[in-house]
C-alpha positions in Angstrom: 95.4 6.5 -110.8 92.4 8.3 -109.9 89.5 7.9 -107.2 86.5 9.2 -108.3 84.3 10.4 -105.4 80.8 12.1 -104.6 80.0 13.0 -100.8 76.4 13.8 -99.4 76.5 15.8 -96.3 74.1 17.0 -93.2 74.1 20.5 -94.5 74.3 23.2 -91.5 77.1 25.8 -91.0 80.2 26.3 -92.8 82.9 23.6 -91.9 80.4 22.2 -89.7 78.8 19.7 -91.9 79.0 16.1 -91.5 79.4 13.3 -94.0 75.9 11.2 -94.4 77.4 8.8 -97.6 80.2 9.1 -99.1 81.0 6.6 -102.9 84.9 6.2 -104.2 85.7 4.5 -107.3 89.4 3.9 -107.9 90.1 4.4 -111.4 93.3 3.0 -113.6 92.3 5.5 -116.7 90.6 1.7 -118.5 88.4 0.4 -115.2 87.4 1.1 -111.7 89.7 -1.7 -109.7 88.4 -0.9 -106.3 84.8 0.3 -105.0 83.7 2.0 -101.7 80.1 3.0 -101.1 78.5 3.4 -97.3 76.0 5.6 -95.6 78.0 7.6 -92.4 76.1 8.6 -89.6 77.1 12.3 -89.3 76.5 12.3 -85.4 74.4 15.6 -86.3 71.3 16.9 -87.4 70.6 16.3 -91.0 68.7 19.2 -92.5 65.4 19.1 -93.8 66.3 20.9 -97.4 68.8 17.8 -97.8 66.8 15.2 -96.2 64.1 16.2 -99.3 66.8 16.7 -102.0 68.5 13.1 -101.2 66.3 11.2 -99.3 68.7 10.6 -96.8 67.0 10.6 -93.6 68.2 10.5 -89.6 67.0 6.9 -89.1 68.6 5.5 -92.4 72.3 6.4 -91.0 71.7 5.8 -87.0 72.7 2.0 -87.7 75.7 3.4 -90.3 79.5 3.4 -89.1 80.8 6.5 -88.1 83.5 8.3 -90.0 86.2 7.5 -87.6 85.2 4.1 -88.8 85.4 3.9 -92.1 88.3 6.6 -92.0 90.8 4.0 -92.9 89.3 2.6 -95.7 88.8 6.1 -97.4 92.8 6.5 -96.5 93.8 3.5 -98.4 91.3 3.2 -101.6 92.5 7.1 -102.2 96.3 6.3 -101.5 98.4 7.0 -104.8 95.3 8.8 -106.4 94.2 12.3 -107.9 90.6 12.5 -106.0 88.2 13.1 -109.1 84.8 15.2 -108.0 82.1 17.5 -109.8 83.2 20.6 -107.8 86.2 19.3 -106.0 86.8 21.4 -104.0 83.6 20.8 -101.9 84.2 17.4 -101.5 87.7 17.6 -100.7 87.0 20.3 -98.1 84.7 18.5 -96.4 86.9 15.3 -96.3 90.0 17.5 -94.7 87.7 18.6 -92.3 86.2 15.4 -91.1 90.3 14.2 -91.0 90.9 16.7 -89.2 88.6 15.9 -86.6 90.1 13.2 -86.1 93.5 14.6 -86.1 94.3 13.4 -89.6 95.9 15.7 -92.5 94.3 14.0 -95.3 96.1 15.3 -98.6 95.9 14.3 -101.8 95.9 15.9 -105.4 92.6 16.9 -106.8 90.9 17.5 -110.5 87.4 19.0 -110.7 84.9 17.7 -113.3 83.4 21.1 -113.7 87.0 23.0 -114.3 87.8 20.4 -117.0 84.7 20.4 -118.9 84.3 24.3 -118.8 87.5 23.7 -120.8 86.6 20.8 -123.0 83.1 21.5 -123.6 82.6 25.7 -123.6 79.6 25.3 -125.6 77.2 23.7 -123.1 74.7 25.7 -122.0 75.5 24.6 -118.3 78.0 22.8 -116.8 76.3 21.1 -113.6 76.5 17.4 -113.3 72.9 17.0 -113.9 72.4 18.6 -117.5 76.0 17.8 -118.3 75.1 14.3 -118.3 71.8 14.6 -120.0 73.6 16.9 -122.8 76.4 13.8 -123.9 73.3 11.3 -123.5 75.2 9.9 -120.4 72.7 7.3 -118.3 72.2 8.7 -114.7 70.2 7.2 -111.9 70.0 7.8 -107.8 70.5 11.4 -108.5 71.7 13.2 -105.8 72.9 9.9 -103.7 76.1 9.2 -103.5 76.8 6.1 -105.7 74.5 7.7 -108.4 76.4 10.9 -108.6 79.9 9.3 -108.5 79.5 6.6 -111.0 77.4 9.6 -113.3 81.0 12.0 -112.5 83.0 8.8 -113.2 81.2 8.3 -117.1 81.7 11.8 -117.7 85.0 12.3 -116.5 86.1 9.1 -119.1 84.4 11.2 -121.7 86.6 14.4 -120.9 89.4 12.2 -120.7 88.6 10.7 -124.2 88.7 14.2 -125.8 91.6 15.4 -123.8 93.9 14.0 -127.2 97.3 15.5 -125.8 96.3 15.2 -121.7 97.5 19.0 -121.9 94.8 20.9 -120.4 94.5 17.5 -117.4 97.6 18.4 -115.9 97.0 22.0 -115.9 94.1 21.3 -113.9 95.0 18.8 -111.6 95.4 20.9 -108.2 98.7 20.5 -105.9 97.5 18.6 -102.3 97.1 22.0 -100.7 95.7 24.1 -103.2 92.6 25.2 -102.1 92.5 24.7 -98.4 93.8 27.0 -95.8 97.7 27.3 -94.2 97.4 27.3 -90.3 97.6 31.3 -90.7 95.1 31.6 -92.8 92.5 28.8 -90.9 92.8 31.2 -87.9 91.8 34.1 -89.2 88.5 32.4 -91.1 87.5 30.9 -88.3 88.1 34.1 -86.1 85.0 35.4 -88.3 81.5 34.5 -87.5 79.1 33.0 -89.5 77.0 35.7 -89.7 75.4 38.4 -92.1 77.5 41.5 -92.1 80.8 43.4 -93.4 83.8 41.9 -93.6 87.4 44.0 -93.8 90.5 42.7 -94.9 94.4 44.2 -94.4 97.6 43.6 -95.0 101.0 43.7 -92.7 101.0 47.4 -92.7 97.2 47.8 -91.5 96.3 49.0 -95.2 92.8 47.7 -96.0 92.3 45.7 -99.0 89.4 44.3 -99.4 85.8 44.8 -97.9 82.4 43.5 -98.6 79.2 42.6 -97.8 77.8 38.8 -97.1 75.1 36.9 -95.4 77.9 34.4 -94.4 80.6 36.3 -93.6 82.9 33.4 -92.8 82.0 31.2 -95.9 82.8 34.5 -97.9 86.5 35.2 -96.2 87.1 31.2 -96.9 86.4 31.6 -100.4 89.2 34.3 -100.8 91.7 32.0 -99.6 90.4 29.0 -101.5 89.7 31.0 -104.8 91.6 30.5 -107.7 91.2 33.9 -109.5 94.1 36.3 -109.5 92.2 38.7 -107.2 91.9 35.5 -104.4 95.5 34.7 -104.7 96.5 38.2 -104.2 94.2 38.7 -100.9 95.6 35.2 -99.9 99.1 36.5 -100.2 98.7 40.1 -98.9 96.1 39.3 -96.0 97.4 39.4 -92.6 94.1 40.6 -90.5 90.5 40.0 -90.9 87.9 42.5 -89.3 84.1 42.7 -89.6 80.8 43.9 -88.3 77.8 42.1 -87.7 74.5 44.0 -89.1 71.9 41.6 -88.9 70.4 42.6 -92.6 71.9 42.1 -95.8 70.3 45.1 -96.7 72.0 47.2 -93.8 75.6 45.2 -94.9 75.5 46.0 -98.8 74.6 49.7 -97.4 77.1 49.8 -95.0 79.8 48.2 -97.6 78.9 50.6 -100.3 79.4 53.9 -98.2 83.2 52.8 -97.0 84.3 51.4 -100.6 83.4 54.8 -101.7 85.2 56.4 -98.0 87.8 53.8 -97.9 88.9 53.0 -101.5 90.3 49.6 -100.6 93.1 48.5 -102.9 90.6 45.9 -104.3 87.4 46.1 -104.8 83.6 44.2 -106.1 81.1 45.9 -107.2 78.3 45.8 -105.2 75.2 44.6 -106.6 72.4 47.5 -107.2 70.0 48.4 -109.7 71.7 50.4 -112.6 69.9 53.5 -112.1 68.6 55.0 -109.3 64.1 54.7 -109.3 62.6 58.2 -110.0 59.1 58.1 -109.5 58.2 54.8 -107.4 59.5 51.9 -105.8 58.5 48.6 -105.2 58.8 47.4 -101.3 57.6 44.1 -100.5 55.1 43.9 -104.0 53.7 47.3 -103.2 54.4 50.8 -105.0 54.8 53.6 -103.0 55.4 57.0 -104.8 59.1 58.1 -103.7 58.5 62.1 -103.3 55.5 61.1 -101.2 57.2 58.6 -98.9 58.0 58.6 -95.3 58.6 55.4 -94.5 60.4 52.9 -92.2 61.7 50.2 -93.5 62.0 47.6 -90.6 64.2 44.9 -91.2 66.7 42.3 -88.8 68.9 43.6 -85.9 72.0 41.8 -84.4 70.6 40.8 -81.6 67.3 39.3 -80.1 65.3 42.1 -79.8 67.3 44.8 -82.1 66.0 45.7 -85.3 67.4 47.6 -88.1 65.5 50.8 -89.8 66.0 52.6 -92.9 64.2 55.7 -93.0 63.0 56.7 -96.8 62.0 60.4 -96.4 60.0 62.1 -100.1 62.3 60.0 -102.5 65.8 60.2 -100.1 67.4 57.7 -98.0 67.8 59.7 -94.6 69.6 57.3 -92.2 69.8 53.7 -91.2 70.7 52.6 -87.5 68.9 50.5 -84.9 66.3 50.6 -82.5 64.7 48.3 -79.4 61.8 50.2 -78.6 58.4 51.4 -80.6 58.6 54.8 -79.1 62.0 55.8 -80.1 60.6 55.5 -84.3 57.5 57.6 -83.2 59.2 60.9 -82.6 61.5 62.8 -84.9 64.6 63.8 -82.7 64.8 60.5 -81.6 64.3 59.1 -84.7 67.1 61.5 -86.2 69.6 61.1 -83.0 69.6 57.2 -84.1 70.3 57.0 -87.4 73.3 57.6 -89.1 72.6 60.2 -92.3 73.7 58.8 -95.9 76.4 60.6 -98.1 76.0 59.1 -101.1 72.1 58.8 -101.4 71.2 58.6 -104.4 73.6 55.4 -104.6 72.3 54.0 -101.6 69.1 54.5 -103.3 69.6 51.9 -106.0 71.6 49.6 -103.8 68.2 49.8 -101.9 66.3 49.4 -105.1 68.1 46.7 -106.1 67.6 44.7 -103.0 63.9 44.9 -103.0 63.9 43.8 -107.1 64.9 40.3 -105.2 64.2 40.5 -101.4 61.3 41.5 -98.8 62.0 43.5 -96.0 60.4 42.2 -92.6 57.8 44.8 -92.2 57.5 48.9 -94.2 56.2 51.5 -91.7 54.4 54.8 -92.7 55.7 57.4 -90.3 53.6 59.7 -88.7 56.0 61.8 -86.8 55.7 63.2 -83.6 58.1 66.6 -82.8 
């Protein structure tokens, strides 16, 4: 028995989203026996990126039952069921955590749409619900809503079924009732991170580090380890026992920052850091202008930690100098101060195409020519 299910939410923070509709189909493997569809009001803001993408708007759930409300319901229509989703693992997270909320562990097995057609259908060029559908000529309506999205997941998981012959590759993918969300252990230590932009460092038992990166969303990024299902997650899942990090405001200053200690610290496993493949010779593009690097002395100006901070990269006749923080005008405006607040580079010319390689995609908040005083 299977319920397939597609859940809307607020959008927001990680773990901090709240259910706006929510659509369950029971499933015998022949016909849906049992139907749930019903707006939620999240009791929280609904952003505006999601009000636009599903229409769902603040006044069309104020009048909507609560989850607490319709928690029951949800318990029993899924009772005895693998929960069927297009990415899974978001809807079943976001279930556990409204369940929890209310003090509930909610568990049940779960197969993800997505997984089974990447291994059913490798040829399609992509795998999202949207051209999925359109690609086996599979009717879709109310896209993006709840109902529309579930009954569209529901047609195309009978399809997959239908060329599934021997069910073999179904059962391999069917996840156990706790794969993919957290052990007590492990939820403390995610939520012990914030969700902020910076450097996250992970160690085992003995204090060895094993792991560190860069993220805008450092939490999101430490939950993924220990939800992943690659053999480099399970082995951080299993050998994790402490989770440090520093906040730098700027992505730029984090992917700096994380690739000067991989190269210091040579944790036991290790991303590479994305960065243009060579470093630039003779310009580089900051913020749609081209500044000629052995004629530079610039500032590059981007987001501090705090209200008020800001963080500085100083780009000196093609070389990355330093990068630190500053408060006031007057401390970038003369050299020893300038100098005493950074912290110099090692490994510039890497640093350089981690910087090039950030502006190819991203603005810094404001590029300063430096007229130094001594």
């Amino acid at each position: 028995m299977y319920a397939v299910i597609d859940i809307e939410t607020t959008g927001g923070a990680y773990n901090e989203e709240g259910i706006t509709e929510i659509a369950i189909h029971r499933y015998d493997g022949f016909e849906v026996v049992d139907t749930f569809i019903s707006l939620i009001n999240p009791e929280r803001a609904i952003q505006p990126y999601v009000q636009k993408l599903t229409g769902i708007n603040e006044q069309m759930v104020r009048t909507a039952p609560k989850f607490f409300q319709v928690a029951k319901r949800i318990v029993e229509i899924t009772q005895g069921t693998v929960l069927v989703a297009h990415n899974a693992p978001f809807d079943y997270r976001i279930l556990r955590t409204e369940f929890r909320r209310l003090g509930y562990d909610f568990q049940r097995k779960t197969l993800c749409t997505v997984d089974l057609s990447q291994r059913l259908i490798p040829e399609a060029e992509s795998h999202s619900l949207g051209k999925l559908t359109r690609a086996l000529g599979i009717p879709m309506s109310d896209r993006h809503r709840a109902n529309g999205d579930a009954l569209a997941t529901l047609k195309l998981f009978q399809v997959l079924l239908d060329r599934d012959t021997e069910k073999s590759i179904m059962r391999e993918i069917v996840r156990a009732e706790a794969h993919g969300e957290l052990s007590g252990r492990q939820l403390e230590l995610v939520e012990s991170v914030p969700g902020e932009t910076g450097v996250y460092y992970l160690y085992n038992k003995e204090g060895e580090m094993l792991y560190l990166n860069a993220a805008p969303d450092m939490k999101m990024e430490v939950n993924r380890h220990f939800t992943g299902e690659g053999a480099h997650s399970r082995a951080l899942r299993k050998h994790t026992r402490e989770v440090r990090f520093e906040r730098t405001g700027s992505l730029l200053m984090a992917l700096l920052k994380a690739h000067a200690e991989t190269r210091s610290n040579r944790p036991a496993y290790r991303t590479k850091i994305k960065k243009a493949p060579v470093a630039p010779k003779d310009s580089l593009l900051i913020n749609g202008t081209a500044f000629e690097l052995k004629m530079t002395n610039l500032l590059l100006v981007d987001r501090g930690r705090t209200t008020g901070e800001h963080s500085a990269l100083w780009l000196h006749e093609g070389r990355l100098r330093g990068v630190g923080y500053f408060t006031l005008n007057h401390q970038i405006h003369h050299q020893h101060i300038l100098e005493t607040l950074l912290t110099p580079l090692q490994d510039t010319e890497g640093s350089l195409r981690v910087l090039a390689g950030y502006l190819a995609q991203k603005k810094v908040q404001k590029v300063l020519e430096l007229n130094l005083q001594p």
